[in-house]
PyMOL CGO cylinders between C-alpha atoms (Angstrom):
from pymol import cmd
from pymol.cgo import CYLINDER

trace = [
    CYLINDER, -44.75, 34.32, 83.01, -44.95, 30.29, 83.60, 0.3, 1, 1, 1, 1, 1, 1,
    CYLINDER, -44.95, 30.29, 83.60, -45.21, 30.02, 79.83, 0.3, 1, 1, 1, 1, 1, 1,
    CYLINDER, -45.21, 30.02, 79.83, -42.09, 32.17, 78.95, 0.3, 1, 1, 1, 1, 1, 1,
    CYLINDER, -42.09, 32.17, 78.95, -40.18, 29.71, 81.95, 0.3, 1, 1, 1, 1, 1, 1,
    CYLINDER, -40.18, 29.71, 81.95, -41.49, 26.57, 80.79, 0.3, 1, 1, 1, 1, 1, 1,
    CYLINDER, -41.49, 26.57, 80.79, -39.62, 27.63, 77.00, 0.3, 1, 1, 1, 1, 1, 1,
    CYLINDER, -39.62, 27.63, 77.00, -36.81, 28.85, 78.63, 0.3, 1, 1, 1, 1, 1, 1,
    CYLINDER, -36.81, 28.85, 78.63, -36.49, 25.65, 80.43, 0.3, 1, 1, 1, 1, 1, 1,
    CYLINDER, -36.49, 25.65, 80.43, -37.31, 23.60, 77.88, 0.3, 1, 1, 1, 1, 1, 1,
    CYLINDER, -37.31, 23.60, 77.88, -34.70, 25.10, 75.27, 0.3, 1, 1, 1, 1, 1, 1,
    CYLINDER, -34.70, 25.10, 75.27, -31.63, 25.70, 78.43, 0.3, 1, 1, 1, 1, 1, 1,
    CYLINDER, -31.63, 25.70, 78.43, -32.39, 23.53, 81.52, 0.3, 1, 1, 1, 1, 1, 1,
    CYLINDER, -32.39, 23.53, 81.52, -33.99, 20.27, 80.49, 0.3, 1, 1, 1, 1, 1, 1,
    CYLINDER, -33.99, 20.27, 80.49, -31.19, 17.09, 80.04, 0.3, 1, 1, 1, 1, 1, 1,
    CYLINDER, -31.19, 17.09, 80.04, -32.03, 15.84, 76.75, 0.3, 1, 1, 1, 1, 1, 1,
    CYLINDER, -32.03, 15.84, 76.75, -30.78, 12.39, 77.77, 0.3, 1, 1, 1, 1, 1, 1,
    CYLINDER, -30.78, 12.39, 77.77, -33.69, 12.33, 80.42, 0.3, 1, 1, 1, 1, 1, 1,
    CYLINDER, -33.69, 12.33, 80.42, -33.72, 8.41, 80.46, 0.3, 1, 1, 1, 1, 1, 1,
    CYLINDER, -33.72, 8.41, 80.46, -30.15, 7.31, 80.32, 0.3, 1, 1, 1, 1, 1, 1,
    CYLINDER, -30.15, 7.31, 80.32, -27.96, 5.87, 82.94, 0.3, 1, 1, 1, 1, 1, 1,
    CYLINDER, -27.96, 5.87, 82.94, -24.03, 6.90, 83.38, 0.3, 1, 1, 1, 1, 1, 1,
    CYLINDER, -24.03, 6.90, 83.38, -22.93, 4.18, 81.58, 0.3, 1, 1, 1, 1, 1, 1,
    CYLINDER, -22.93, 4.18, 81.58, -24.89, 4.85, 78.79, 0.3, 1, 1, 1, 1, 1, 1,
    CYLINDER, -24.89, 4.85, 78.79, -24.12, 8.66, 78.75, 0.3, 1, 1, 1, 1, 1, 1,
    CYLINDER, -24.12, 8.66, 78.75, -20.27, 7.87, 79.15, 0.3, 1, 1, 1, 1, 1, 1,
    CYLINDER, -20.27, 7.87, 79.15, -20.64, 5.84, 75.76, 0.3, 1, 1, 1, 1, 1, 1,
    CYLINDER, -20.64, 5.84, 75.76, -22.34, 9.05, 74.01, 0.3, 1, 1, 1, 1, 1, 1,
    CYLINDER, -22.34, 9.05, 74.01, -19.54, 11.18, 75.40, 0.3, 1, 1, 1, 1, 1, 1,
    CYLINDER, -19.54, 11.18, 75.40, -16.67, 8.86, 74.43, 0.3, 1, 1, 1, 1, 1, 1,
    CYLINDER, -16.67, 8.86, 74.43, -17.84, 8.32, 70.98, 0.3, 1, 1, 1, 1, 1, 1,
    CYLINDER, -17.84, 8.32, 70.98, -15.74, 9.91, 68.59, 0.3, 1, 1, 1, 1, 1, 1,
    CYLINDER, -15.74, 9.91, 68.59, -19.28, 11.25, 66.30, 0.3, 1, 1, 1, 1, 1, 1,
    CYLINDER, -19.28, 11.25, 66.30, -21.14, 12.89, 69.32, 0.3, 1, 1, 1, 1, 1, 1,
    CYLINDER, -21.14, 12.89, 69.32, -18.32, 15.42, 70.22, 0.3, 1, 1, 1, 1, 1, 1,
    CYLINDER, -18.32, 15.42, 70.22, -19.90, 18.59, 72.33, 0.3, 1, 1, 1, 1, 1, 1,
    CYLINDER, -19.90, 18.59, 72.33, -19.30, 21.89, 71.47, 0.3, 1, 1, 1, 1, 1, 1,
    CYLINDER, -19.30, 21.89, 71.47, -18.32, 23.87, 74.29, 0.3, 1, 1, 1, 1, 1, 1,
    CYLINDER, -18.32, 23.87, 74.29, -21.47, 26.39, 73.57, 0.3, 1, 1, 1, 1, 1, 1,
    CYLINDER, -21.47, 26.39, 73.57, -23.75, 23.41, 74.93, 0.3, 1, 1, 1, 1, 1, 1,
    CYLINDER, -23.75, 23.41, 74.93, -21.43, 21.70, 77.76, 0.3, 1, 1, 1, 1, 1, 1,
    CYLINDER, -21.43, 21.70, 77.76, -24.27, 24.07, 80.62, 0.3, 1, 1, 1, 1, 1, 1,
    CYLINDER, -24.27, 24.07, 80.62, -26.10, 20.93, 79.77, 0.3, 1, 1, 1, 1, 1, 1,
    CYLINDER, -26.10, 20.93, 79.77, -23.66, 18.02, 80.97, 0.3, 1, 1, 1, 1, 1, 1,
    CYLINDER, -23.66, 18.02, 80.97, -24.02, 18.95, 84.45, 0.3, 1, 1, 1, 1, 1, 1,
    CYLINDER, -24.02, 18.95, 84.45, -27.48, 17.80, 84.65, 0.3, 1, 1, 1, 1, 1, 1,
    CYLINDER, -27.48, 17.80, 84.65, -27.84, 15.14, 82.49, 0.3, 1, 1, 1, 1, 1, 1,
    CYLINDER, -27.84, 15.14, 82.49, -24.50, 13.64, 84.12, 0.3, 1, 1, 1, 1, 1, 1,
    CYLINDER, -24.50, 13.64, 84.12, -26.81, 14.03, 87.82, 0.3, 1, 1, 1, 1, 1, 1,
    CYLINDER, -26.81, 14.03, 87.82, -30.09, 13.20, 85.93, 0.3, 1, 1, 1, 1, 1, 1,
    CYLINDER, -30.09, 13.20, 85.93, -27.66, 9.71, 84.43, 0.3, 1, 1, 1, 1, 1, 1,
    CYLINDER, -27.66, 9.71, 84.43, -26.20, 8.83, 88.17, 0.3, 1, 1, 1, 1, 1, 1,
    CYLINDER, -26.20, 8.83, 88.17, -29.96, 9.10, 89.65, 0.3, 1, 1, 1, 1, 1, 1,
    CYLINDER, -29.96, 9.10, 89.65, -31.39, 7.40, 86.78, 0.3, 1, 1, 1, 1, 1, 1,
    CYLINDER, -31.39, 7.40, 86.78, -28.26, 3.90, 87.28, 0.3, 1, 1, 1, 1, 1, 1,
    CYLINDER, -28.26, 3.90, 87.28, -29.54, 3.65, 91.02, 0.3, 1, 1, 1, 1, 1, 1,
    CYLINDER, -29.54, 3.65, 91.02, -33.03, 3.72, 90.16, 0.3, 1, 1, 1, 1, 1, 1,
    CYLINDER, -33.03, 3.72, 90.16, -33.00, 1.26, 87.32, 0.3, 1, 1, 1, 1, 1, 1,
    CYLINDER, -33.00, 1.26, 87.32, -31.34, -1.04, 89.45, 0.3, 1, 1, 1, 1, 1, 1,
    CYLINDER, -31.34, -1.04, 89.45, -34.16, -0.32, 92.02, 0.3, 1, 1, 1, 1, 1, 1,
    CYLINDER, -34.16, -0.32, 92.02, -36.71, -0.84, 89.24, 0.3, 1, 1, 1, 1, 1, 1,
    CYLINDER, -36.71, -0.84, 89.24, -35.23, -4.34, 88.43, 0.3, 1, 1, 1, 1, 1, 1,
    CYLINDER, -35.23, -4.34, 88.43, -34.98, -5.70, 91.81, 0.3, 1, 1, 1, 1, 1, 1,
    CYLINDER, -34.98, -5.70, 91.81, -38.69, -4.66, 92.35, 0.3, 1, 1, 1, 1, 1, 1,
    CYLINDER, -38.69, -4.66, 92.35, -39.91, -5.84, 88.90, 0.3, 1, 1, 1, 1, 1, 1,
    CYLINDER, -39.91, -5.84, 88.90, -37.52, -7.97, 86.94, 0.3, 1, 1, 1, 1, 1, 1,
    CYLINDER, -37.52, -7.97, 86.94, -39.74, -11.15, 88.05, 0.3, 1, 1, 1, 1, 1, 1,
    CYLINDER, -39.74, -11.15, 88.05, -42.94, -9.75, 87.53, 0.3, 1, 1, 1, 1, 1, 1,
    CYLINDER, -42.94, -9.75, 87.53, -42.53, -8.15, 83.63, 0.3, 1, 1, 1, 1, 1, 1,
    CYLINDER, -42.53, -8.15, 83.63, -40.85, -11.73, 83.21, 0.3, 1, 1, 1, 1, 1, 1,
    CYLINDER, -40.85, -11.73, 83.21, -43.80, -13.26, 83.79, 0.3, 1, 1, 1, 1, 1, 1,
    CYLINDER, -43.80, -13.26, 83.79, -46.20, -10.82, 81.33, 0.3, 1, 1, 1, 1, 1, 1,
    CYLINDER, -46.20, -10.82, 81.33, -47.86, -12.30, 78.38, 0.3, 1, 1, 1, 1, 1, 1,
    CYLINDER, -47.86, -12.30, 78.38, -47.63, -8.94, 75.50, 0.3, 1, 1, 1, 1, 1, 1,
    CYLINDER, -47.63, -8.94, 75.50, -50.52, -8.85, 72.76, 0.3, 1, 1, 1, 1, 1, 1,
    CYLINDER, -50.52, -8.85, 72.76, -49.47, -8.16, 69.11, 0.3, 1, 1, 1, 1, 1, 1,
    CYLINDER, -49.47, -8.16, 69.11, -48.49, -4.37, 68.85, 0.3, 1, 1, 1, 1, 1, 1,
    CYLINDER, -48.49, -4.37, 68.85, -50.04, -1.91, 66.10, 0.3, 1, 1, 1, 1, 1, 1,
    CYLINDER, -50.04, -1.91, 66.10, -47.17, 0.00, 64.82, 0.3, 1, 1, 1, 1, 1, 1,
    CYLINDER, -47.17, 0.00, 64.82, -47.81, 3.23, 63.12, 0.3, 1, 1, 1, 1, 1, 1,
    CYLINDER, -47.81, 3.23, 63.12, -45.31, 4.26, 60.95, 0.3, 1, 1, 1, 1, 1, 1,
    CYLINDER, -45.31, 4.26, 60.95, -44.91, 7.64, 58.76, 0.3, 1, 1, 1, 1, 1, 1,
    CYLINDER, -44.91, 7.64, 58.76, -42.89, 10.13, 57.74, 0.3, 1, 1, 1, 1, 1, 1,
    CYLINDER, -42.89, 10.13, 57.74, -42.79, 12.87, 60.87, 0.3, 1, 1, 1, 1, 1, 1,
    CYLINDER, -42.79, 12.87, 60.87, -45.41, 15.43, 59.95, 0.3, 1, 1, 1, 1, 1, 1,
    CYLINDER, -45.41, 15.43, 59.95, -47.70, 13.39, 58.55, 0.3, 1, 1, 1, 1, 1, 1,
    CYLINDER, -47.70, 13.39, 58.55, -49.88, 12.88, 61.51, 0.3, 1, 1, 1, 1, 1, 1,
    CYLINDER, -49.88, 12.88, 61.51, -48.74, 9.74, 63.21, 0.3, 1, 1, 1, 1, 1, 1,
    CYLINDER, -48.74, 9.74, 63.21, -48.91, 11.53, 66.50, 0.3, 1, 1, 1, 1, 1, 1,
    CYLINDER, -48.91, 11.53, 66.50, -52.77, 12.63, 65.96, 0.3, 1, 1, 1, 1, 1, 1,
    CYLINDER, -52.77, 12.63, 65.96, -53.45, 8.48, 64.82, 0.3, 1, 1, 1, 1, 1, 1,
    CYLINDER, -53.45, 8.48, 64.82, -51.62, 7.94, 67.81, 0.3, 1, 1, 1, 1, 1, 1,
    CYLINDER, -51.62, 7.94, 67.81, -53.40, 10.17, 70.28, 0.3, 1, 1, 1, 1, 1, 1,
    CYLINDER, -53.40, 10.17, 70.28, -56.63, 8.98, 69.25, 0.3, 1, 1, 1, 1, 1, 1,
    CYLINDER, -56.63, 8.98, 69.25, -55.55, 5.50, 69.12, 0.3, 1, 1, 1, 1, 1, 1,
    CYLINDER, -55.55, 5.50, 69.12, -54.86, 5.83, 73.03, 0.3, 1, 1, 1, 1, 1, 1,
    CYLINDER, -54.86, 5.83, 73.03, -58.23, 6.93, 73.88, 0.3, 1, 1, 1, 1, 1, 1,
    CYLINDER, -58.23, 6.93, 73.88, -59.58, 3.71, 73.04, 0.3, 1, 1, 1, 1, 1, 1,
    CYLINDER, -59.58, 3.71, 73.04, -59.47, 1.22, 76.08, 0.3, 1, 1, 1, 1, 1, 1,
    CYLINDER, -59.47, 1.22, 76.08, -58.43, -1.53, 74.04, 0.3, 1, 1, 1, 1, 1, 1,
    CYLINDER, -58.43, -1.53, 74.04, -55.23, 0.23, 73.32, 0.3, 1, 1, 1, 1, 1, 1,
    CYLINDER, -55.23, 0.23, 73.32, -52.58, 1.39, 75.27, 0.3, 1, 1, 1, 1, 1, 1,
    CYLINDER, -52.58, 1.39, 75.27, -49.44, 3.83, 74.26, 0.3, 1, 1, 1, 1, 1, 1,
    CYLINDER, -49.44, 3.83, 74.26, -46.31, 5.03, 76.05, 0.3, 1, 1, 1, 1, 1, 1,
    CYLINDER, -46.31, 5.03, 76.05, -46.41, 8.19, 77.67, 0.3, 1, 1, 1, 1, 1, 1,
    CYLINDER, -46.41, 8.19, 77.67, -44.08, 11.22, 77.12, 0.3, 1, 1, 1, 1, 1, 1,
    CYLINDER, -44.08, 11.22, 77.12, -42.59, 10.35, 80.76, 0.3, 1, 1, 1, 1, 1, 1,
    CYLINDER, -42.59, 10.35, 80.76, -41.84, 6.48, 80.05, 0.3, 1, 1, 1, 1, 1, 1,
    CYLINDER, -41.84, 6.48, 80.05, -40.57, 6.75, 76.64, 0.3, 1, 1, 1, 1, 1, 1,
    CYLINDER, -40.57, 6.75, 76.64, -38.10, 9.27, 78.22, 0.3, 1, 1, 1, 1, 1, 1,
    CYLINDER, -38.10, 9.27, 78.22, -37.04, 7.06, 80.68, 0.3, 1, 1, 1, 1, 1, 1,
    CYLINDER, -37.04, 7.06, 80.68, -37.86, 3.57, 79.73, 0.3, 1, 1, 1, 1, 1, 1,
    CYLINDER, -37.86, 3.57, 79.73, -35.50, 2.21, 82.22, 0.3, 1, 1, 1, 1, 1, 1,
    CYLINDER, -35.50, 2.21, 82.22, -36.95, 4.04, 85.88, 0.3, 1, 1, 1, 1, 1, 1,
    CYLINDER, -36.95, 4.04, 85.88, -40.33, 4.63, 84.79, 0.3, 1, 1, 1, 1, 1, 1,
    CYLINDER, -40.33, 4.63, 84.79, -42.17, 1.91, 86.90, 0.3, 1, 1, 1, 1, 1, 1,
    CYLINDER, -42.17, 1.91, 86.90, -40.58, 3.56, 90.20, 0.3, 1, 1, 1, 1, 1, 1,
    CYLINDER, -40.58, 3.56, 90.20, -40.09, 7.12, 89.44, 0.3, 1, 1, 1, 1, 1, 1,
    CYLINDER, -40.09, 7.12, 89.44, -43.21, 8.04, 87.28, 0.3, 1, 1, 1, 1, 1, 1,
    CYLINDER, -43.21, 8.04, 87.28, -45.74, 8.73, 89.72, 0.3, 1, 1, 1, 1, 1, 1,
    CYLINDER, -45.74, 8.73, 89.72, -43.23, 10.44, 92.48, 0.3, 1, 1, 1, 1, 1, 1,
    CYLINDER, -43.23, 10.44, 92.48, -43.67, 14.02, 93.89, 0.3, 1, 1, 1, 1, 1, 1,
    CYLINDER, -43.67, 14.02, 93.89, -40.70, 15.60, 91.70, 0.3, 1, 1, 1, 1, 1, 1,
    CYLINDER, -40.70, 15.60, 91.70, -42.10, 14.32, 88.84, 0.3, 1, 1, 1, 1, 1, 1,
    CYLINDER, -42.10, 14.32, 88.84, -45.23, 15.74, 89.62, 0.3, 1, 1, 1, 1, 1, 1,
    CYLINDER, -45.23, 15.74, 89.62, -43.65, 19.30, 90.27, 0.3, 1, 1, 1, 1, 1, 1,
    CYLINDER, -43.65, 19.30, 90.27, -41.49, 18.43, 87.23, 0.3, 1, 1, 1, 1, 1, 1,
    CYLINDER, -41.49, 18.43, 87.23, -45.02, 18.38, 85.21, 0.3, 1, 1, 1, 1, 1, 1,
    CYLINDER, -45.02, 18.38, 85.21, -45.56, 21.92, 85.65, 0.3, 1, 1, 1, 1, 1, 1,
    CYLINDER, -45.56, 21.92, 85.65, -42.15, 23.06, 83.88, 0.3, 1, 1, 1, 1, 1, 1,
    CYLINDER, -42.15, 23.06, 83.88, -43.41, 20.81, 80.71, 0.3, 1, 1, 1, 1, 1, 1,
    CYLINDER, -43.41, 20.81, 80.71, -45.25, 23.04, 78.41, 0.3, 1, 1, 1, 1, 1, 1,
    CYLINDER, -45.25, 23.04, 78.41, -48.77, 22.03, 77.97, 0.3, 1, 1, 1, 1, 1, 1,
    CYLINDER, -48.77, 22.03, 77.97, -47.96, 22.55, 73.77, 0.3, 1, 1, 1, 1, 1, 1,
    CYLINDER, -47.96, 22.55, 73.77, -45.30, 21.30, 71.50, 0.3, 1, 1, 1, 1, 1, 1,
    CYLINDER, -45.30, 21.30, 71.50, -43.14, 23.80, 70.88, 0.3, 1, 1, 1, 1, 1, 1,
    CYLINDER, -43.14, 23.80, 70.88, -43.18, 23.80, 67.26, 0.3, 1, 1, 1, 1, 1, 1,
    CYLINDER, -43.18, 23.80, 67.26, -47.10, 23.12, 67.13, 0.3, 1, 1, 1, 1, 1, 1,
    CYLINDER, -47.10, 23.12, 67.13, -49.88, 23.62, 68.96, 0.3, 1, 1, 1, 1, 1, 1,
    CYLINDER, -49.88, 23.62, 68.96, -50.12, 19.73, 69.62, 0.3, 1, 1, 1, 1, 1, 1,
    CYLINDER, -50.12, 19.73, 69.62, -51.62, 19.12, 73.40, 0.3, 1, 1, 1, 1, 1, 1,
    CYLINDER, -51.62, 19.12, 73.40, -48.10, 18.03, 74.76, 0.3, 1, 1, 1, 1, 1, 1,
    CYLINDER, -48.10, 18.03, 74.76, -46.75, 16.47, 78.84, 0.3, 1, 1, 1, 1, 1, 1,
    CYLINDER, -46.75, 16.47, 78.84, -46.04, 13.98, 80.51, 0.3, 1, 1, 1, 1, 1, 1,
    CYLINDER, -46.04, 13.98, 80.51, -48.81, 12.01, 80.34, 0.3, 1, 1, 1, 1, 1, 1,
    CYLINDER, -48.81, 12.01, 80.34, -49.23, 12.60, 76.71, 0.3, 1, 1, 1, 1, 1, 1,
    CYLINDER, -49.23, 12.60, 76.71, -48.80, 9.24, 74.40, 0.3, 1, 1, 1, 1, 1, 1,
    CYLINDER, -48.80, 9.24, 74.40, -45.26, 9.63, 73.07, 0.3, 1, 1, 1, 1, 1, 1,
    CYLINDER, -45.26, 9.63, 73.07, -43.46, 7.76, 70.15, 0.3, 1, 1, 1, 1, 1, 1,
    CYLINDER, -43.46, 7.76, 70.15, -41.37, 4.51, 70.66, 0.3, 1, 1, 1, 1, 1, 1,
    CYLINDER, -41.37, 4.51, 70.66, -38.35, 5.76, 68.84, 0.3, 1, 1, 1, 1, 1, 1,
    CYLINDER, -38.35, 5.76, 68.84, -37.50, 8.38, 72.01, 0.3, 1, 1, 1, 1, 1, 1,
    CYLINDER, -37.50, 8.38, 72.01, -36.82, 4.87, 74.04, 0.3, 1, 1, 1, 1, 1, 1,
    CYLINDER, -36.82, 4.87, 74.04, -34.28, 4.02, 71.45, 0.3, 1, 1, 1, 1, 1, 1,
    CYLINDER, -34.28, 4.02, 71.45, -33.01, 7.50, 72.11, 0.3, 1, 1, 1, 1, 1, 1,
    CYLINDER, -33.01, 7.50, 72.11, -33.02, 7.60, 75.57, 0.3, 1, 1, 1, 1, 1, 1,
    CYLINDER, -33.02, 7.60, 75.57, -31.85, 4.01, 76.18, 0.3, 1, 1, 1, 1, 1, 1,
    CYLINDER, -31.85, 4.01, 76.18, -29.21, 3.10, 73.75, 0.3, 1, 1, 1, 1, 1, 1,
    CYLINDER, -29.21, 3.10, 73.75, -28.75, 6.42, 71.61, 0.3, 1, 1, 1, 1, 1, 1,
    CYLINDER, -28.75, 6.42, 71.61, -28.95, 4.34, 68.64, 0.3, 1, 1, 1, 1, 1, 1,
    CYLINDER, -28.95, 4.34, 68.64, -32.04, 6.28, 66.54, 0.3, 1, 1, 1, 1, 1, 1,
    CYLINDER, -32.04, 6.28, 66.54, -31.43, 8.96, 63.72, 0.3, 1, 1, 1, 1, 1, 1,
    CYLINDER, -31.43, 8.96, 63.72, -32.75, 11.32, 66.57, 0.3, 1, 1, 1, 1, 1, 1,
    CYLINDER, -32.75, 11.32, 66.57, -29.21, 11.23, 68.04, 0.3, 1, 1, 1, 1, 1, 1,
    CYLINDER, -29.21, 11.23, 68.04, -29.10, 13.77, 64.91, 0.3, 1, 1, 1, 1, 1, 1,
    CYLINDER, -29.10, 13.77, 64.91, -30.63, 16.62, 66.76, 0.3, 1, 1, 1, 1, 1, 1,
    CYLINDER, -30.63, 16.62, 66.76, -27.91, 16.80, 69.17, 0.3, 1, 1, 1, 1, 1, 1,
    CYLINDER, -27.91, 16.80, 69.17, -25.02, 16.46, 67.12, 0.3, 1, 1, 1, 1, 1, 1,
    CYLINDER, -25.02, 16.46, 67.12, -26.13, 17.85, 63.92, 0.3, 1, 1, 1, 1, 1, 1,
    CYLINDER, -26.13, 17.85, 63.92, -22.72, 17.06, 62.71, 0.3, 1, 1, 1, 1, 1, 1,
    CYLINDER, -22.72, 17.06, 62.71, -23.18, 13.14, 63.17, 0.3, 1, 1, 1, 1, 1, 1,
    CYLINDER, -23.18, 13.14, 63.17, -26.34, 13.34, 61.56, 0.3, 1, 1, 1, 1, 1, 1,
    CYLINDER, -26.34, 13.34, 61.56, -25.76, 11.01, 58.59, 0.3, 1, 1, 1, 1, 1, 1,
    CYLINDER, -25.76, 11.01, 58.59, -23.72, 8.73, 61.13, 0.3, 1, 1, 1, 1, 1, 1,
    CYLINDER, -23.72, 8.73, 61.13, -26.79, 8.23, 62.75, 0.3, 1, 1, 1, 1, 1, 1,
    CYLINDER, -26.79, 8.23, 62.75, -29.81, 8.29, 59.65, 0.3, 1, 1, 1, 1, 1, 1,
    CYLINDER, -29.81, 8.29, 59.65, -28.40, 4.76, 59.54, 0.3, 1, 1, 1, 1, 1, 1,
    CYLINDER, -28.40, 4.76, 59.54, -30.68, 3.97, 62.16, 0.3, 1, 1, 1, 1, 1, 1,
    CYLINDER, -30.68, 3.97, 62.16, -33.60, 4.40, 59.52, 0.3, 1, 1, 1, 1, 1, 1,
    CYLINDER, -33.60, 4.40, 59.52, -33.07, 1.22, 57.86, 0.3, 1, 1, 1, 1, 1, 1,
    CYLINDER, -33.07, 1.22, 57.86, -32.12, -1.41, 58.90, 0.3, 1, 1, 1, 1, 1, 1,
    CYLINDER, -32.12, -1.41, 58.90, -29.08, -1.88, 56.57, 0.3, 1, 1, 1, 1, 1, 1,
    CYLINDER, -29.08, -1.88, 56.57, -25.64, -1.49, 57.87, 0.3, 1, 1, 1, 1, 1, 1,
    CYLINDER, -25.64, -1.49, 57.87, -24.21, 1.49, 57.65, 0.3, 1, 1, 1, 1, 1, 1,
]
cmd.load_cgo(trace, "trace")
């Protein structure tokens, strides 16, 4: 029963713009490439609320933390790059069981922008439990505190990634651009 939920929500409920905040979301809407079909507009509602909850807690987040992540010192990163499918998430995943290392979660990459104030809060707890504990389209170990690729920030920040291509198939070679970095 949870199972059959968790896909449901996953596939109708979920925003898929978990991290972004109204201003951002009002730029994917008024762009001219990411029109909506009106088959998918059940999911505006909630990422329009998810967007408006999501601009007063990033300006929480930087009033609490702006001076502080000012102040870090970052080590050299260790990017792993390859073609999807070719088993950058297992590298990753066993990459971020080594202490040395460290890896963004499924939850911050998603919202890269609230995560310092809203990651460890009761609904995201309860939230947890709708996340299926597998990929979808694998049986890769999968939630929120799963190590998560980079590129969803890009997604869910700025909407400037060739993943914008899953939601509006039609834009799709607007936004492969993103996989170079020549203009496009």
């Amino acid at each position: 029963m949870i199972q059959s939920f968790q896909k449901f929500f996953s596939y109708y409920l979920a925003p898929t713009f978990h991290g972004m905040t109204l201003s951002q979301w009002y730029n994917i809407l008024q762009n001219e490439k990411t029109s909506i079909n009106w088959s998918y507009f059940y999911r505006v509602l909630p990422t329009t609320l998810k967007s408006l909850a999501n601009s007063l807690l990033a300006q929480i987040e930087k009033q609490k933390y702006q001076t502080k992540y000012e102040k870090l010192t970052i080590k050299p990163p260790i990017f792993i790059l390859g073609h999807w499918r070719s088993g950058t998430t297992l590298l990753q995943n066993i990459l971020s069981n080594d202490y040395r290392f460290t890896s963004p979660n499924l939850y911050q990459t998603t919202n890269p922008k609230t995560f310092l104030v809203s990651e460890e809060t009761v609904i995201t707890k309860l939230f947890s439990y709708l996340v299926p504990k597998h990929r979808l389209f694998d049986h890769v170990p999968f939630g929120l505190k799963s190590p998560h690729e980079d590129e969803f920030i890009a997604w869910h920040s700025s909407g400037l990634t060739s993943y914008m291509g899953w939601n509006f198939p039609n834009a799709a070679k607007h936004f492969d651009r993103y996989l170079t970095f020549r203009a496009g």
